[in-house]
C-alpha positions as CSV (number, residue, x, y, z in Angstrom):
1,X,0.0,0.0,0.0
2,X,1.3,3.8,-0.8
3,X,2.5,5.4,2.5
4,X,1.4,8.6,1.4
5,X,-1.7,9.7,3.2
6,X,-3.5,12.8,1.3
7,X,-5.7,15.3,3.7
8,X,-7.6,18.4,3.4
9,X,-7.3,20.3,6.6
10,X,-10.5,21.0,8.3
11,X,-10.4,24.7,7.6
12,X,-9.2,24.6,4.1
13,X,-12.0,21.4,3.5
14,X,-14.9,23.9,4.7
15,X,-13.8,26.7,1.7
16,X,-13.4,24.1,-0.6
17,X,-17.2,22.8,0.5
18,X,-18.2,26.7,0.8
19,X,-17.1,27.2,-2.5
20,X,-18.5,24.5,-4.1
21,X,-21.7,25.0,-2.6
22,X,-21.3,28.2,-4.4
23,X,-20.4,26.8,-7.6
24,X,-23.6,24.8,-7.3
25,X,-26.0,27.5,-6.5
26,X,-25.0,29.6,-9.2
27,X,-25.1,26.7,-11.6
28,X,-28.7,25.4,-10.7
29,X,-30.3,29.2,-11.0
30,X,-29.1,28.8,-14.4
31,X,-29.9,25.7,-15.4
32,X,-33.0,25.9,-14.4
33,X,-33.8,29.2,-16.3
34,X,-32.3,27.4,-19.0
35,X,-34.7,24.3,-19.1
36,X,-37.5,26.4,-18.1
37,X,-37.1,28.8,-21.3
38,X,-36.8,25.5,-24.1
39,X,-40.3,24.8,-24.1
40,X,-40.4,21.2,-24.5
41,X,-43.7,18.6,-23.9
42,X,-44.3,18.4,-20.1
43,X,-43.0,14.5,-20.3
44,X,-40.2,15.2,-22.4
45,X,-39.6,18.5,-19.7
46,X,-40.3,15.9,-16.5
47,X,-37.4,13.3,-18.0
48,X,-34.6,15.6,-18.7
49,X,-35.2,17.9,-15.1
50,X,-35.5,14.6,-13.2
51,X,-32.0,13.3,-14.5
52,X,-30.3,17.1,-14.7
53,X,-31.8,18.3,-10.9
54,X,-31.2,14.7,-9.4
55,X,-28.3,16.0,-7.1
56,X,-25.2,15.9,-9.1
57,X,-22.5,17.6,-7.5
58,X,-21.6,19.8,-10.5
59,X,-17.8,19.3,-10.8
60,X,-17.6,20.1,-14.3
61,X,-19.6,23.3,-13.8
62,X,-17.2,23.9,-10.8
63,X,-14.0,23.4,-13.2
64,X,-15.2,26.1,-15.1
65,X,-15.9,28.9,-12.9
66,X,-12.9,28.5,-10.9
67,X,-10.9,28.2,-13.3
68,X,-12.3,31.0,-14.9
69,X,-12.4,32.5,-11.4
70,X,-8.7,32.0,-10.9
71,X,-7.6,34.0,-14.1
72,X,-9.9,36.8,-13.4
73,X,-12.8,36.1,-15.2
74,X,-16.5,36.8,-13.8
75,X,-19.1,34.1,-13.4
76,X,-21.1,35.7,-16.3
77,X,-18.3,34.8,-19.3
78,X,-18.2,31.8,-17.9
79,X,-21.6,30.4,-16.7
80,X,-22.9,29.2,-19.4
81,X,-20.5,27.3,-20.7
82,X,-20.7,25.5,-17.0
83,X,-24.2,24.8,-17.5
84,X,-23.6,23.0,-20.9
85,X,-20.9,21.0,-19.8
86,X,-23.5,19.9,-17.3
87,X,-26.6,18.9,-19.7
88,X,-23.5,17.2,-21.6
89,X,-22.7,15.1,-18.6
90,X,-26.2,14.4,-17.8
91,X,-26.8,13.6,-20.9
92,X,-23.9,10.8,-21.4
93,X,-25.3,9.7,-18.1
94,X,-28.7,8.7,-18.9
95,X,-27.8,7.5,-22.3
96,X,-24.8,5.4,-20.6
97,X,-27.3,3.7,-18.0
98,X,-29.6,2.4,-21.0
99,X,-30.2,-1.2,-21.3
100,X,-27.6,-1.0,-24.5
101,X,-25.2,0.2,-23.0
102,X,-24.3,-0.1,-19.2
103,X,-27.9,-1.6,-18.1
104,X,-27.4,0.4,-14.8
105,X,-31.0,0.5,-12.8
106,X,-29.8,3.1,-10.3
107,X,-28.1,6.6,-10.7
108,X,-27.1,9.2,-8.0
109,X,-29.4,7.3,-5.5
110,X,-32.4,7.3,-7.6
111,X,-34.1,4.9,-10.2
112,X,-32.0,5.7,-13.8
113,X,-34.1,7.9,-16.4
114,X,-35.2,4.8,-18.6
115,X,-36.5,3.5,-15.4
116,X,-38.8,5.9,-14.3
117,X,-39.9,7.4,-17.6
118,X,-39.2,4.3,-20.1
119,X,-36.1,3.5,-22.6
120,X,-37.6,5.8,-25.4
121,X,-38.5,8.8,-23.2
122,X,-35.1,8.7,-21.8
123,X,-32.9,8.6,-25.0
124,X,-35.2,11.4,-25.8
125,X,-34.2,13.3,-22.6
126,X,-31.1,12.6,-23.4
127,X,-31.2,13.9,-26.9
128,X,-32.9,17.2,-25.3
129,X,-30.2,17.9,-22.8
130,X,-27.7,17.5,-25.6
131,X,-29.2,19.8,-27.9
132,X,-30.1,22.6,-25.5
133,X,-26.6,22.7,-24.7
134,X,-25.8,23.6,-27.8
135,X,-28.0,26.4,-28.1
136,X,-26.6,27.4,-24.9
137,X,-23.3,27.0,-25.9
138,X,-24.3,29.0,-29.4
139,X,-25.5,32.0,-27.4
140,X,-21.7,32.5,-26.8
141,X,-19.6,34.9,-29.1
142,X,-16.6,33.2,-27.8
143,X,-15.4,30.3,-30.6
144,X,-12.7,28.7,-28.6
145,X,-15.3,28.0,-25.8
146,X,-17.5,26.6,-28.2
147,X,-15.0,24.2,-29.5
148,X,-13.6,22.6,-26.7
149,X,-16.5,22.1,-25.1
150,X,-18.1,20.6,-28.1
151,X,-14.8,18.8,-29.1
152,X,-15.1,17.6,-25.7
153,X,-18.8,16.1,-25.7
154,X,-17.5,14.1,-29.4
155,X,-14.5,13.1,-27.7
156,X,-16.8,12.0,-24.8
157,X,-19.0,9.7,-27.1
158,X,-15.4,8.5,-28.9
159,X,-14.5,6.8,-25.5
160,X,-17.9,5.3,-25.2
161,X,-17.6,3.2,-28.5
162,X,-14.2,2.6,-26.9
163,X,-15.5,1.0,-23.8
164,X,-18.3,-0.7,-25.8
165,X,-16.8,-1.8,-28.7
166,X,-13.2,-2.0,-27.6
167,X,-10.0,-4.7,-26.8
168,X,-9.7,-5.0,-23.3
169,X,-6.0,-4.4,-22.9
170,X,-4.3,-1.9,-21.1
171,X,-3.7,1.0,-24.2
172,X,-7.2,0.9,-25.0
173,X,-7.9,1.4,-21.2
174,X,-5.9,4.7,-21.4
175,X,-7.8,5.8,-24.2
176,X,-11.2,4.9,-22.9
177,X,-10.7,6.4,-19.6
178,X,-8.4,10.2,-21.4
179,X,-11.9,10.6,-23.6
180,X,-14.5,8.9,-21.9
181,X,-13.9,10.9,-18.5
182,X,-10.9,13.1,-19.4
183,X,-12.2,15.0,-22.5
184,X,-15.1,16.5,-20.6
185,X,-13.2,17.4,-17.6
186,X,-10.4,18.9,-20.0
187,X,-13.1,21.3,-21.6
188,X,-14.5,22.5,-18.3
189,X,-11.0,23.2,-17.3
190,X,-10.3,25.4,-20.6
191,X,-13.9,26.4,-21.2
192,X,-13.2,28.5,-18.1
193,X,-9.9,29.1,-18.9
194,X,-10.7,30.8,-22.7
195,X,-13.9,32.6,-20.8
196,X,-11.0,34.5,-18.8
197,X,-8.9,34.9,-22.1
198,X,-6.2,32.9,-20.6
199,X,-2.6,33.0,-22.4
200,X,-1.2,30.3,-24.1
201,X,1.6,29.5,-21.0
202,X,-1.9,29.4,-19.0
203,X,-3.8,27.1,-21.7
204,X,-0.7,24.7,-21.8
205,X,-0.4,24.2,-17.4
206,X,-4.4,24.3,-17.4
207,X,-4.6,21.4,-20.1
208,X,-1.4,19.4,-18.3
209,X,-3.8,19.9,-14.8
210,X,-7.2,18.8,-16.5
211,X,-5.1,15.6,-18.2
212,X,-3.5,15.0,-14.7
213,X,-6.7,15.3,-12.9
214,X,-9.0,13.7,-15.1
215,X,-6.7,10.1,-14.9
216,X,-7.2,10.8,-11.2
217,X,-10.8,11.3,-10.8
218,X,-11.2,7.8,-13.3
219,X,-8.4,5.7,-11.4
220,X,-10.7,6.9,-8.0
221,X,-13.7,5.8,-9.8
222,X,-12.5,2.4,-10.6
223,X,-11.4,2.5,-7.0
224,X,-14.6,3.2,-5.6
225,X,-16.7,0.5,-7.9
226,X,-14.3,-1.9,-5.9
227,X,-14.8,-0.6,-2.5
228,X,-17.8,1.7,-2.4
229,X,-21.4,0.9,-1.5
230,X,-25.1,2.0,-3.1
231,X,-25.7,4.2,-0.6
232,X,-22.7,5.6,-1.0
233,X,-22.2,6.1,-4.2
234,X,-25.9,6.5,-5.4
235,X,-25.4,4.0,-8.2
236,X,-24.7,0.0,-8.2
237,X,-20.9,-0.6,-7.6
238,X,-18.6,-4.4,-8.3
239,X,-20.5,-3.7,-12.2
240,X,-17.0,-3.3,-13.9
241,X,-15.8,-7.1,-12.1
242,X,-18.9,-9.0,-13.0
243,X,-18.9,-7.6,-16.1
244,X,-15.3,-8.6,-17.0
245,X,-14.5,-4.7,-18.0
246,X,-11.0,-3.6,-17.1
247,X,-10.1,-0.6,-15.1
248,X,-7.0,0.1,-13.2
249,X,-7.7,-2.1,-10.3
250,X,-8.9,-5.3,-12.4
251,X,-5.7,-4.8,-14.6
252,X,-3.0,-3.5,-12.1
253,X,-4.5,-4.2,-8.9
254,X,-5.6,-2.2,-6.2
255,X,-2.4,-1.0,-4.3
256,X,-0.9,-0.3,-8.3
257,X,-4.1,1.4,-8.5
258,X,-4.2,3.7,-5.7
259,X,-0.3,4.4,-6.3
260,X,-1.0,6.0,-9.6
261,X,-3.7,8.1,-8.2
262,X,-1.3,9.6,-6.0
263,X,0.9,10.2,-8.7
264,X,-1.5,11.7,-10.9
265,X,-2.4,14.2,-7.7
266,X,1.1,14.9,-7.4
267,X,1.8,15.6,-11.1
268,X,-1.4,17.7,-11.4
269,X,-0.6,19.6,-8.2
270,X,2.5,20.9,-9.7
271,X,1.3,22.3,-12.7
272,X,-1.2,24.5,-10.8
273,X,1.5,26.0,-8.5
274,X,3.6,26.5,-12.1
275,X,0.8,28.8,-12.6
276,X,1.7,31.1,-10.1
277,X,-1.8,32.0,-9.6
278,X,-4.4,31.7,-6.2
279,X,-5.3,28.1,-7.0
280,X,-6.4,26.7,-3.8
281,X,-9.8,25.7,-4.8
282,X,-7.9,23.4,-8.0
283,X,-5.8,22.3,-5.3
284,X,-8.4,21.6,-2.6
285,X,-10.5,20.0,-4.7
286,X,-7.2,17.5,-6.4
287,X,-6.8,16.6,-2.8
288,X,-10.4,16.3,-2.1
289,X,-11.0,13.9,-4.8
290,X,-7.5,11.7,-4.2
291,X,-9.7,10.6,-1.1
292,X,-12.9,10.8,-2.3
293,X,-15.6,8.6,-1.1
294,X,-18.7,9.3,-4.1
């Protein structure tokens, strides 16, 4: 097992939680406006709230304002952009529970989309969140935004014909888990980043961090479908075992596994303080999520 031991302390946990909550609050106002103003049919309305207000914690939405945050940037360059990158993720999330795909039943402690509203309604809600954050996204006169978050969601969908359709060897694990999880995480990262006009010594630490991080947050997931439970998690874990699927801790083990988390905190860590800048939310939140629990 790794001897290093990776804590937030108390004080610094509470502003990363503060801030976050923040985050949260100022994502949701908008999301909700947003879904309230696309006038869909009150089913197709019900399915995509249920699955988009069903208590994610909003990370990618998070990403992007503080990074955006960090370089100077105000929460109105950067907001909306948030708020697609989280119909994106909501949407890959109902569509990846589908029988077809994952065949999950449960999602963030609830029954998944296609269960309580039916396969078709739910690739529907799916399709709806997709498309509304693109005309969310188009409302922005800022083209780099626009690209790598949409570069993002195609790289997203790349990673899931990857994990459906793919060998299961180690290089196609990499791939699976840099555009299946990474690419999204990436374009929150430099969503907020390009919202703030960031330079190109700015662009080149931030997408170093997002890489670094987002081989972190998937090596945690595998981690936790090993040792986490429903109620923690708020979805069904031991899927990726009795399916056969490798992940970091099915191919390396779990002590391998949690070893190159820590290394992928470490190397993400140093290219924040590179940046010179008041990261401590990136930083809390790197820690935060080397330890995570959900």
């Amino acid at each position: 097992m790794p001897d290093r031991i990776y804590t937030v302390p108390a004080g610094r946990q509470m502003a990363l939680q503060e801030k976050w909550s923040y985050y949260q609050t100022l994502t949701e106002s908008m999301l909700r406006v947003l879904v309230d103003q696309s006038d869909t049919p009150q089913l197709l309305y019900d399915s995509m709230t249920y699955s988009l207000f069903a208590g994610g914690k909003r990370l990618r939405p998070a990403l992007c304002l503080a990074t955006s945050e960090m370089l100077d940037g105000t929460a109105t360059e950067a907001l909306k952009a948030a708020c697609a990158l989280e119909m994106i993720h909501t949407y890959s999330l109902i569509h990846d529970d589908l029988p077809a795909m994952d065949n999950d039943d449960m999602r963030r402690g609830k029954p998944s989309c296609h269960k309580a509203f039916g396969e078709g309604n739910a690739i529907l809600a799916g399709d709806g969140l997709l498309t509304l954050a693109c005309m969310t996204l188009g409302q922005s006169s800022n083209l780099k935004v626009i690209n790598i978050v949409t570069r993002g969601a195609l790289d997203m969908v790349s990673g899931q014909s990857l994990d459906l359709n793919g060998k299961q060897d180690a290089e196609t694990l990499f791939s699976i888990h840099e555009k299946k999880t990474g690419a999204l995480i990436r374009a929150s990262i430099l969503a907020g980043a390009y919202s703030a006009g960031a330079n190109a010594k700015q662009v080149q630490l931030l997408t170093e961090f997002a890489d670094h991080f987002g081989m972190l947050f998937q090596i945690t997931d595998d981690i936790l479908d090993v040792t986490g439970t429903p109620e923690l998690l708020g979805k069904t874990p031991g899927k990726d075992k009795a399916e056969n699927k490798v992940t970091f801790v099915t191919l390396y083990g779990m002590d391998v596994a949690m070893e190159e988390a820590s290394h992928a905190a470490d190397a993400a860590l140093e290219s924040l303080r590179e940046l010179n800048l008041d990261s401590s939310f990136l930083e809390e939140l790197t820690l935060y999520t080397r330890n995570r629990s959900w």
